[in-house]
Backbone bond lengths (Angstrom), bond angles and torsions (degrees), N, CA, C in turn:
res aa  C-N    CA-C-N  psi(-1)  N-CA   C-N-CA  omega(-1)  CA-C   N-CA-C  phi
1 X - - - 1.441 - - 1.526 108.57 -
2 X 1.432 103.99 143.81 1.883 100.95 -165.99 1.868 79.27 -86.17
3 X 1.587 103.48 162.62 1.232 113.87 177.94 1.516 110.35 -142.65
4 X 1.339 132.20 131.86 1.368 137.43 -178.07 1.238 110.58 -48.34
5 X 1.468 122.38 128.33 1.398 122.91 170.08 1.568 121.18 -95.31
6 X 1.593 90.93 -60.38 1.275 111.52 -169.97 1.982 115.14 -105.01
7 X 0.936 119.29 145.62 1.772 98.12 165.66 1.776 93.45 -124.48
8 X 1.560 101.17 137.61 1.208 118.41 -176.25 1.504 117.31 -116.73
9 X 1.407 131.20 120.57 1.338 137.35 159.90 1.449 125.14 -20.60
10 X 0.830 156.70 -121.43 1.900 166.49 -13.47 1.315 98.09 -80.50
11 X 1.167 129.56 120.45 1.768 133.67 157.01 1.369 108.99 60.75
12 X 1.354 115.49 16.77 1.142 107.73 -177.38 1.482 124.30 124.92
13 X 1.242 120.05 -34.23 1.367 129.41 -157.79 1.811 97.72 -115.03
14 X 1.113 112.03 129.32 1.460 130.55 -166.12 1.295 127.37 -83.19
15 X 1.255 138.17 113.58 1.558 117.11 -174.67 1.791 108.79 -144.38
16 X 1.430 109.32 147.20 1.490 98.43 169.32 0.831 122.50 -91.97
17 X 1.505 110.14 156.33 1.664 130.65 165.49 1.686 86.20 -74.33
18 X 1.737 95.38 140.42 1.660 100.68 160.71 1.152 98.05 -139.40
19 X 1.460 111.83 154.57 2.125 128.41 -169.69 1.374 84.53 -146.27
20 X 1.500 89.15 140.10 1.483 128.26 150.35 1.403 96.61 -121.36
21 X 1.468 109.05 144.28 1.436 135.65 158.11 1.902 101.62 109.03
22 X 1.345 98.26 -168.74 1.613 85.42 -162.03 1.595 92.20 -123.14
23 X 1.571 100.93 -176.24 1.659 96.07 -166.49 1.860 92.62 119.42
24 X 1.640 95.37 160.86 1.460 110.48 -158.38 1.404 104.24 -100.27
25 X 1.249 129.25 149.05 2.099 121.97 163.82 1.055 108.07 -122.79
26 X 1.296 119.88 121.44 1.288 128.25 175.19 1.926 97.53 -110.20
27 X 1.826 93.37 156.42 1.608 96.89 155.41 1.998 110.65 -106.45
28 X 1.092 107.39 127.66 1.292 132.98 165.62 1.161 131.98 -123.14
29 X 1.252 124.77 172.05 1.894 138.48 -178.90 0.938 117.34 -90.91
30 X 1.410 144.86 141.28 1.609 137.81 177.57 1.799 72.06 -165.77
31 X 1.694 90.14 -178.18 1.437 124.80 -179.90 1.513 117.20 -82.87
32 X 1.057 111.38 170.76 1.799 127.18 167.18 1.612 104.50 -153.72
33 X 1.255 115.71 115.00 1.193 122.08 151.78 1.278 122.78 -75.74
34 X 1.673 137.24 117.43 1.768 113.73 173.16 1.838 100.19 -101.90
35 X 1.651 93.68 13.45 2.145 77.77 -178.91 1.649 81.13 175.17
36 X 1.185 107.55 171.74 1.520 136.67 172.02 1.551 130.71 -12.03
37 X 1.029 146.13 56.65 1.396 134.58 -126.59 1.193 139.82 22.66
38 X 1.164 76.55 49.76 1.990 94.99 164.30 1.523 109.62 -99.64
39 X 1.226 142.90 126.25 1.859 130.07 -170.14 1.476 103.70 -127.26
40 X 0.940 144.29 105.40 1.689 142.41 -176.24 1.784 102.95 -116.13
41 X 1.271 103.79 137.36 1.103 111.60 173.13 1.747 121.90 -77.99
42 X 1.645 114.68 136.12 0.788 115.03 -159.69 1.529 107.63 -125.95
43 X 1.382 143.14 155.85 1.198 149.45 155.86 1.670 100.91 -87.21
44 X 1.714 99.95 131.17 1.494 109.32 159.44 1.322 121.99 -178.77
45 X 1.274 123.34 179.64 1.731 116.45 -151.04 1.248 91.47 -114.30
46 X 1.254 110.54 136.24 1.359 150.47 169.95 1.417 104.30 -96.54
47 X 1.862 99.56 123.42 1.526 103.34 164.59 1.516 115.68 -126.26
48 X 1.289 109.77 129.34 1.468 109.70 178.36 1.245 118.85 -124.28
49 X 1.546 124.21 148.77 1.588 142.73 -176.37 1.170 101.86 -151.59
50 X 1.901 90.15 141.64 1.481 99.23 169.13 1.657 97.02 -119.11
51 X 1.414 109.28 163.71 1.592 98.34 174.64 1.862 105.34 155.57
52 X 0.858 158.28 128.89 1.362 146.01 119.03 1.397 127.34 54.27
53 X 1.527 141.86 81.82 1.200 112.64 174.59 1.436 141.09 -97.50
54 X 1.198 138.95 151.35 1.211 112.86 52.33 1.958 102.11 -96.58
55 X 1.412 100.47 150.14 1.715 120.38 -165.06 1.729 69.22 -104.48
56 X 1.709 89.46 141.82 1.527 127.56 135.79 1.586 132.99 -116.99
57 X 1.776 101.90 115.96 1.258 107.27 -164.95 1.759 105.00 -122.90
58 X 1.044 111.14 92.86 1.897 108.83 170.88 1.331 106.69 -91.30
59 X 1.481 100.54 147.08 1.483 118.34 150.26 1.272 105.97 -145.91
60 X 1.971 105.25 169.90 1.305 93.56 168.14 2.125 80.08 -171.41
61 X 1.900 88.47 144.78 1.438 87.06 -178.87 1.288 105.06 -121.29
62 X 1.921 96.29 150.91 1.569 91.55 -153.75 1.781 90.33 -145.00
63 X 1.366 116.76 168.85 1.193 102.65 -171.38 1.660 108.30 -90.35
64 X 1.173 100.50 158.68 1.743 127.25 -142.14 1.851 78.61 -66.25
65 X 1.386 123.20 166.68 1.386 118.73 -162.69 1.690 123.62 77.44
66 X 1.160 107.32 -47.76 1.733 99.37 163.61 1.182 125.65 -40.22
67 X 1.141 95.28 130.82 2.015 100.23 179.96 1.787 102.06 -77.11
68 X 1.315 87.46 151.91 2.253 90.41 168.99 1.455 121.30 -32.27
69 X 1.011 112.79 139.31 1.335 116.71 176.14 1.446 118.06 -86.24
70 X 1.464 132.20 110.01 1.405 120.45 161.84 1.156 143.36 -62.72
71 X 1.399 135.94 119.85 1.410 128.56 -155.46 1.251 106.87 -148.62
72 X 1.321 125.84 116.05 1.681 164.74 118.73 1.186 128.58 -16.68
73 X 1.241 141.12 137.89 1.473 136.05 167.79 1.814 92.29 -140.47
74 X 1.590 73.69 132.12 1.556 91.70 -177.82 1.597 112.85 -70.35
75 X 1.337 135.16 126.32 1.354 131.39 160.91 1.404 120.31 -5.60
76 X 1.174 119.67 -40.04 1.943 128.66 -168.17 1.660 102.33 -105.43
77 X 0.956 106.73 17.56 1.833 111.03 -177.86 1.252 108.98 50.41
78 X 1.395 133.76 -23.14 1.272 158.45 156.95 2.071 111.25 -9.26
79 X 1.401 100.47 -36.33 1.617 78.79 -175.31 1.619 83.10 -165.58
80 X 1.032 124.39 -174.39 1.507 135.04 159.14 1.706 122.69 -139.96
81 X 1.814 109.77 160.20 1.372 95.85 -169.57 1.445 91.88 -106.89
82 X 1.477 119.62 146.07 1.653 121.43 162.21 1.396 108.07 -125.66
83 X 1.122 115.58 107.82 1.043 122.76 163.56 1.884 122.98 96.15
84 X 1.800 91.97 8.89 1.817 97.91 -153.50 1.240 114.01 116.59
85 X 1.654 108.67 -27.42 1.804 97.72 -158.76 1.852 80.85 -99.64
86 X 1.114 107.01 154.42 1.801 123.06 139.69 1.223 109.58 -102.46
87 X 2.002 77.56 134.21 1.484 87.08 176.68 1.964 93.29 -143.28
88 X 1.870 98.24 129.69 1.073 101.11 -176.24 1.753 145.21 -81.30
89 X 1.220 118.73 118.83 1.655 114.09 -157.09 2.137 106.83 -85.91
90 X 1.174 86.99 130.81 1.399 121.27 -162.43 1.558 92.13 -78.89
């Protein structure tokens, strides 16, 4: 089951970060470019795992009020279910 990590702003309106799989989140500093050498400092989450691959890492952000997300992996690694739906991985 995906589980809320983070809850994030934009303009006002609130939404969570949700993760499946394991591994640490930190908030840290890195860059944003919006054009040509332009470099602005940015706040953002860092996720890290150590472990075996191939790694499975989901997220998905959704607005704040969503219940957990259920999530499936199909026998053939082939696609996964969220929620009921399949949806197939490329």
């Amino acid at each position: 089951m995906m589980l809320p990590r983070w809850v994030l702003d934009f303009g006002g309106v609130r939404y969570l970060l949700m993760v499946l799989g394991n591994g640490v989140m930190n908030q840290t500093q890195a860059w944003y470019s919006p054009g040509f050498a332009v470099r602005l400092p940015q706040s953002v989450i860092q996720w890290t795992s150590e472990g075996k691959l191939p790694a499975t890492m989901l997220y998905a952000v959704v607005p704040e009020g969503t219940p957990p997300i259920r999530v499936g992996q199909m026998a053939n690694h082939r696609a996964i279910e969220l929620n009921h739906v399949f949806v197939p991985l490329l």
